[in-house]
C-alpha positions as CSV (number, residue, x, y, z in Angstrom):
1,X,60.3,-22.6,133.0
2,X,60.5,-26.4,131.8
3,X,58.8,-25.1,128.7
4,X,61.1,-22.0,128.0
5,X,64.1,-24.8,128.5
6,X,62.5,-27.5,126.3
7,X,61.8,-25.0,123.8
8,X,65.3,-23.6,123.1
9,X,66.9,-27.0,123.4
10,X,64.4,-27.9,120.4
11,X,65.6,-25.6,118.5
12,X,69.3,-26.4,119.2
13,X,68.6,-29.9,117.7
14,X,70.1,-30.6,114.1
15,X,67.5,-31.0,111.3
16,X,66.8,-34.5,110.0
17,X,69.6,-35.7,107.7
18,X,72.0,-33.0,108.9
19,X,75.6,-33.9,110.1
20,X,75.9,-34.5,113.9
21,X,78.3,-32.8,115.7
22,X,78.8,-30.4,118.8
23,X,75.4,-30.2,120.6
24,X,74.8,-26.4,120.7
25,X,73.5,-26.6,124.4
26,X,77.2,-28.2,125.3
27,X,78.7,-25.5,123.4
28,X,77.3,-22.7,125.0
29,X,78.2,-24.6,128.3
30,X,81.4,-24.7,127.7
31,X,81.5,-21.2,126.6
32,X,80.1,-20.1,130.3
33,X,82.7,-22.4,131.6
34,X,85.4,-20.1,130.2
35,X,84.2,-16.9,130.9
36,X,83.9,-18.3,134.4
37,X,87.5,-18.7,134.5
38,X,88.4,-15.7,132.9
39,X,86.8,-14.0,135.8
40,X,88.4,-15.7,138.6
41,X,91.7,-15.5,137.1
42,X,91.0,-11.7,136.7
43,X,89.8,-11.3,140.1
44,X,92.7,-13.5,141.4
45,X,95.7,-11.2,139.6
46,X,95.4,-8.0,141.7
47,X,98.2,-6.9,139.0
48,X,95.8,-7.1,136.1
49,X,92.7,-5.6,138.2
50,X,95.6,-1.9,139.2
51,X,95.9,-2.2,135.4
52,X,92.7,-1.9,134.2
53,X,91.7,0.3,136.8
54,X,94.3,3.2,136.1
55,X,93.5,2.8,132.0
56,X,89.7,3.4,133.4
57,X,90.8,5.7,135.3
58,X,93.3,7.9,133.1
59,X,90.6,7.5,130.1
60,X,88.1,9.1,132.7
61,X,90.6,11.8,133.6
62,X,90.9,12.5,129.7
63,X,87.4,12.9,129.1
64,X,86.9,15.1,132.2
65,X,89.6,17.3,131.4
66,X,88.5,17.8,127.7
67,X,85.3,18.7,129.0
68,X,86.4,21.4,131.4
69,X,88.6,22.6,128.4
70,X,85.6,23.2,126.2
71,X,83.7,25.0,129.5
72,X,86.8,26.9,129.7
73,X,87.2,27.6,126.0
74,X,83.3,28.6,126.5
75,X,83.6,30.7,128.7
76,X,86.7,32.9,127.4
77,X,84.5,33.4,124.0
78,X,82.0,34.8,126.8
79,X,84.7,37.0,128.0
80,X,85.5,38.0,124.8
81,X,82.0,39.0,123.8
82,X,81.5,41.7,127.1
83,X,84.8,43.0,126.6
84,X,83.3,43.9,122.7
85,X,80.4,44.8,124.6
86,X,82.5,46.9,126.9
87,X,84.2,48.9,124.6
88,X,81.6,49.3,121.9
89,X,79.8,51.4,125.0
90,X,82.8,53.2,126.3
91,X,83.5,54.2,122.3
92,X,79.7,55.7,121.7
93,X,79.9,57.3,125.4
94,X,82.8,59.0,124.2
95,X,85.1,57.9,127.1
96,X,88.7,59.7,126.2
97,X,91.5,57.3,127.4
98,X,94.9,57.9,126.4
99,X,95.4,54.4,125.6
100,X,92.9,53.8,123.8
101,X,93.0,57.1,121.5
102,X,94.5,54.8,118.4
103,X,91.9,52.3,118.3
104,X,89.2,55.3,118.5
105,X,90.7,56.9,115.4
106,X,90.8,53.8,113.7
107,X,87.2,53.3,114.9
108,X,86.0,56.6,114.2
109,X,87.4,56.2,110.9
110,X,85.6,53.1,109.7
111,X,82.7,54.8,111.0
112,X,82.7,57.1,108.7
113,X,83.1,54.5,105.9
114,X,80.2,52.2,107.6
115,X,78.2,55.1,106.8
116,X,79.0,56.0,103.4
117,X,78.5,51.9,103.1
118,X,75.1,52.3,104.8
119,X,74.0,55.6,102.9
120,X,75.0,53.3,99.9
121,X,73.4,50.4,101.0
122,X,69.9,52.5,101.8
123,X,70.1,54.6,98.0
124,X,70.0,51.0,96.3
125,X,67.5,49.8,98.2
126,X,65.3,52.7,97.6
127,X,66.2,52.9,93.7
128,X,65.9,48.8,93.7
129,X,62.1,49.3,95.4
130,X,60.8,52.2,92.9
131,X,62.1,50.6,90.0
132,X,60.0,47.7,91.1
133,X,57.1,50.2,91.7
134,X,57.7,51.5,88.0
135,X,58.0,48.1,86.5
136,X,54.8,46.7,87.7
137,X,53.4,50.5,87.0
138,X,54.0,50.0,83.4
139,X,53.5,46.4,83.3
140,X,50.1,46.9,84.5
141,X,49.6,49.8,82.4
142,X,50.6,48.0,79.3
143,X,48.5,44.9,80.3
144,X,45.4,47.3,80.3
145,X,46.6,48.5,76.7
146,X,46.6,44.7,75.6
147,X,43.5,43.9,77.2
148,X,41.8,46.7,75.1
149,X,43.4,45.7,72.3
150,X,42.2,42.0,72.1
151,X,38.5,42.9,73.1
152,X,38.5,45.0,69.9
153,X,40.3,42.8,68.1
154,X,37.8,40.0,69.4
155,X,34.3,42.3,68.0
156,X,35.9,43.1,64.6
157,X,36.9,39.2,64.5
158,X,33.6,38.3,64.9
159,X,32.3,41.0,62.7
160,X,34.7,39.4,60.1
161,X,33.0,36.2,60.9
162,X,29.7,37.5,60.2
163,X,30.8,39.1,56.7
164,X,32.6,35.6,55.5
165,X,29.7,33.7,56.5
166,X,27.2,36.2,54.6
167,X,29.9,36.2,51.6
168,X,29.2,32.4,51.4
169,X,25.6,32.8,52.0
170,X,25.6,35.1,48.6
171,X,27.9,33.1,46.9
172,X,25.6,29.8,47.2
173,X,22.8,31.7,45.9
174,X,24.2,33.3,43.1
175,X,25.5,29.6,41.9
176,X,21.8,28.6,42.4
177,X,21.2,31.2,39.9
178,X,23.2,30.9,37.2
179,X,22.2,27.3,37.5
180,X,18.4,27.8,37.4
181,X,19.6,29.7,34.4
182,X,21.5,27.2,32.8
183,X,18.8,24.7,33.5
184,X,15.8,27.0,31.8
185,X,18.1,27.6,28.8
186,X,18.8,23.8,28.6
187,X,14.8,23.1,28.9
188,X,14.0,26.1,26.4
189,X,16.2,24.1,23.8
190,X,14.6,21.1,24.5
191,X,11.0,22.7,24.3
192,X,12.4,24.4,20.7
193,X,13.6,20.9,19.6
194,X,9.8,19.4,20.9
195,X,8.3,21.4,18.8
196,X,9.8,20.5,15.9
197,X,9.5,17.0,16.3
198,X,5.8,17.7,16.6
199,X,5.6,19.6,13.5
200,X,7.6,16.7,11.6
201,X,5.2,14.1,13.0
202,X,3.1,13.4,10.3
203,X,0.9,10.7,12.2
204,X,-0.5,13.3,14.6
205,X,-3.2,15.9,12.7
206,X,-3.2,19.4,12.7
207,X,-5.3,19.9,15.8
208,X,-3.5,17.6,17.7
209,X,0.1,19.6,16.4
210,X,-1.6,22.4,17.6
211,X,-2.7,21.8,21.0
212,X,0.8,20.2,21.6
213,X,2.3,23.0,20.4
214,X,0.4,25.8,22.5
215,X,0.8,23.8,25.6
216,X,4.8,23.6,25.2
217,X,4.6,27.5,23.9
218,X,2.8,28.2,26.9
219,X,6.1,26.3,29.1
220,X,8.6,28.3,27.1
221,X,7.1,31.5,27.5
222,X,7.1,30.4,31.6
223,X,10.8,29.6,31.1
224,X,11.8,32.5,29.3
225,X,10.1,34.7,32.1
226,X,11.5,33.0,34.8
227,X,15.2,33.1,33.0
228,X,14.8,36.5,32.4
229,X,13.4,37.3,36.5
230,X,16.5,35.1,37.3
231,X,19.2,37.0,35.3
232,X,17.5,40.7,37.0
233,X,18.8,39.2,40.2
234,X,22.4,37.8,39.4
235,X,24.2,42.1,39.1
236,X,22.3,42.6,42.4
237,X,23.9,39.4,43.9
238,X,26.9,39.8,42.5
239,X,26.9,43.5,43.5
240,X,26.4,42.3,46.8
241,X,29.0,39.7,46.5
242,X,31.7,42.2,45.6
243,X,30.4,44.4,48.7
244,X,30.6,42.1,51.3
245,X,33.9,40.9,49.6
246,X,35.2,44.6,50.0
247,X,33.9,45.0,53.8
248,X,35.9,41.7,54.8
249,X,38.9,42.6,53.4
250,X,38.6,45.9,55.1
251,X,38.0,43.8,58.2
252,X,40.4,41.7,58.1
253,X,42.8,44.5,57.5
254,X,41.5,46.0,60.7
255,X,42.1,42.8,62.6
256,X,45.7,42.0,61.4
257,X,46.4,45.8,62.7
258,X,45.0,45.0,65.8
259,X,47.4,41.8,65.9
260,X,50.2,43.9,65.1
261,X,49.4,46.6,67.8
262,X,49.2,44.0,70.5
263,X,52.5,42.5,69.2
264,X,54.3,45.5,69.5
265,X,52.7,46.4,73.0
266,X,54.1,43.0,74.0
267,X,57.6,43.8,72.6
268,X,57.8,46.9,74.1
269,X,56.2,45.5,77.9
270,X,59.6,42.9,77.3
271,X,62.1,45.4,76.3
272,X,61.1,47.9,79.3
273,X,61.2,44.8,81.5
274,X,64.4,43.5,80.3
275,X,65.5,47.0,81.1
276,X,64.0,47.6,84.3
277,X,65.5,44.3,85.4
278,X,68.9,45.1,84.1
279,X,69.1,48.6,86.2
280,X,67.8,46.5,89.0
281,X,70.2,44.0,88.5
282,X,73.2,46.9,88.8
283,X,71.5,48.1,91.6
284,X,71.0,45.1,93.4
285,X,75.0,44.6,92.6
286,X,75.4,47.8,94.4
287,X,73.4,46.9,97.8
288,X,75.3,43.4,97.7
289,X,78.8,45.3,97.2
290,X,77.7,48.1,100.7
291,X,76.3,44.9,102.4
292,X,79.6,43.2,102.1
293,X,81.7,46.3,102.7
294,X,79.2,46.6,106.3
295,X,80.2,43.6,107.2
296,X,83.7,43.6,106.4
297,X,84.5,47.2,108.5
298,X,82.0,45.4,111.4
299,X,84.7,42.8,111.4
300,X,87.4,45.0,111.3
301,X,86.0,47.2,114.4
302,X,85.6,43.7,116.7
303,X,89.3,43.6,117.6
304,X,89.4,47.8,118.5
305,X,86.5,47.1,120.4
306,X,87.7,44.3,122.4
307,X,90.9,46.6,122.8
308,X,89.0,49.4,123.8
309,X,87.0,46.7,126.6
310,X,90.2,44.8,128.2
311,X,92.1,48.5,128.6
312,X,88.1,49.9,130.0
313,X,87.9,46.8,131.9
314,X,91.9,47.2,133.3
315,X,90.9,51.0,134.8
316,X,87.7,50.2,136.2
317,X,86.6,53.8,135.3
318,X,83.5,54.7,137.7
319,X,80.3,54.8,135.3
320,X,76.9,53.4,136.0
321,X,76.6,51.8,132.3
322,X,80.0,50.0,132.8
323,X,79.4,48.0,136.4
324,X,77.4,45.8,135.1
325,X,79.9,44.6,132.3
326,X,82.6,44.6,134.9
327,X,80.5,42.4,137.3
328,X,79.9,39.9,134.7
329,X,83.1,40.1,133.6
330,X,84.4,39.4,136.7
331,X,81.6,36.1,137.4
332,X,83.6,34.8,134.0
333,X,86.5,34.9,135.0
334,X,86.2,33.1,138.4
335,X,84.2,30.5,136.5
336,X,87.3,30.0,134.6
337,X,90.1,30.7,137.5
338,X,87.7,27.6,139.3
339,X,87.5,25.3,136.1
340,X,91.5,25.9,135.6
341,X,92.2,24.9,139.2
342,X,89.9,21.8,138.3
343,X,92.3,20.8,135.7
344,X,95.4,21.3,137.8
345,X,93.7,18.8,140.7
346,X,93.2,16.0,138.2
């Protein structure tokens, strides 16, 4: 305890430098000096204490009687609800009351509109639910159509693949060609021109011209047979060339009418859905419209039925389905009667 004391008057000392004034510890003396006096004055002015204790007391009474308001306010929506009760049985029993043959017309009659609501109501559901059906019926069916479409579309691609790749293949070799050509013409010339530098020399003899000669002779008649091989196979290549040319055109025809059959399978899987949707959309309109008539005629047939209840609850008629509702009705109302005469004793 000495400790818990020394501790807070520590921390009620001022910090080094500060300003020294009130000690906090005499302040809060003081302080319970006051209140001290304030409660023997109050307990000393019985005036003041009669005061305080009929504000306490008519506060109290407030609350209290705002709460046995609500229990009563409670308890007549109760009330209310069994006499609905009440005469929404006595109306499908069929109980003829003279006084209440007006509200069963009226009844009767927005019956018969609750069920043209209803039938209403039950057609757009049904007609909303099979256009659904047919919607994802042809959406499925398309999406079957596209599928097929793009796996064909897929083999000729790849057949188109094949024929560009082979059209290259070709067309590299038939440059290779006509440049081995172009090179054995270029070393044929030179070989011609060899020659006649030979037979101009005049520092090499005849034997020597002539063995020089045969030997490069012997290279131009290789040339010439090659060139000549060579040029056999450039119409086959370029034969081949113009083929394979032809067949991926013809392919890629086929698989730019492949893209424009899937295209226009898309297009029309939109349109029908943007149609389905928009009868949907009407229909659903419909079911909202019946929904909200429902619940405006179950409105309107709340009052009758409470009518039909307080004049069904006023005869007492003698039917088994009826005592208990006039039992309960009864337990409500002495709930209330008691909470009333609660109200009154305050």
């Amino acid at each position: 305890m000495k400790e818990l004391l020394a501790s807070i008057f520590s921390s009620q000392l001022p910090a080094p430098g500060a300003r020294e004034g009130l000690p906090y510890w005499l302040f809060y003396s003081l302080l319970c000096i006051i209140l001290l006096l304030v409660t023997f004055i109050f307990l000393r002015d019985k005036d003041l204490r009669q005061r305080l204790n009929s504000f306490l007391f008519t506060a109290k009474r407030k609350l209290i009687k705002l709460r046995l308001q609500a229990l009563i306010k409670k308890e007549q929506q109760k009330k209310k609800e069994l006499l609905k009760e009440l005469g929404r049985k006595s109306w499908k029993e069929g109980i003829q009351v003279e006084k209440t043959s007006r509200a069963r017309k009226a009844l009767d009659k927005l019956e018969e509109k609750m069920n043209r609501a209803q039938k209403s109501l039950e057609e757009a559901q049904s007609n909303i639910s099979t256009l659904r059906d047919k919607l994802n019926e042809t959406n499925q069916e398309l999406t079957e159509q596209i599928k097929g479409q793009k796996a064909d579309k897929k083999t000729h691609i790849k057949k188109l693949a094949e024929s560009k790749e082979r059209e290259k293949i070709i067309g590299k070799e038939l440059k290779q060609k006509e440049k081995e050509i172009e090179d054995a013409g270029k070393s044929l010339k030179s070989s011609e021109k060899e020659i006649k530098e030979i037979e101009n020399n005049q520092s090499l003899s005849d034997d020597e011209k002539r063995m020089r000669t045969e030997d490069i002779r012997k290279k131009i008649e290789h040339l010439e047979r090659t060139k000549e091989e060579t040029q056999q196979e450039i119409p086959s290549l370029r034969e081949d060339i113009s083929e394979s040319t032809k067949e991926r055109k013809v392919l890629q025809g086929i698989v730019d009418d492949y893209s424009k059959k899937i295209k226009k399978i898309e297009d029309e899987e939109k349109e029908q859905g943007r149609e389905y949707q928009r009868e949907i959309k009407e229909w659903e309109k419909n079911k909202e419209r019946a929904g909200e008539e429902i619940r405006e005629f179950e409105g309107q047939k709340a009052p009758l039925f409470e009518s039909l209840g307080k004049v069904m609850n006023e005869m007492r008629i003698d039917h088994n389905d009826f005592a208990i509702y006039y039992s309960q009705i009864d337990r409500v109302k002495k709930r209330t009667d008691e909470l009333e005469e609660r109200i009154q004793k305050l």
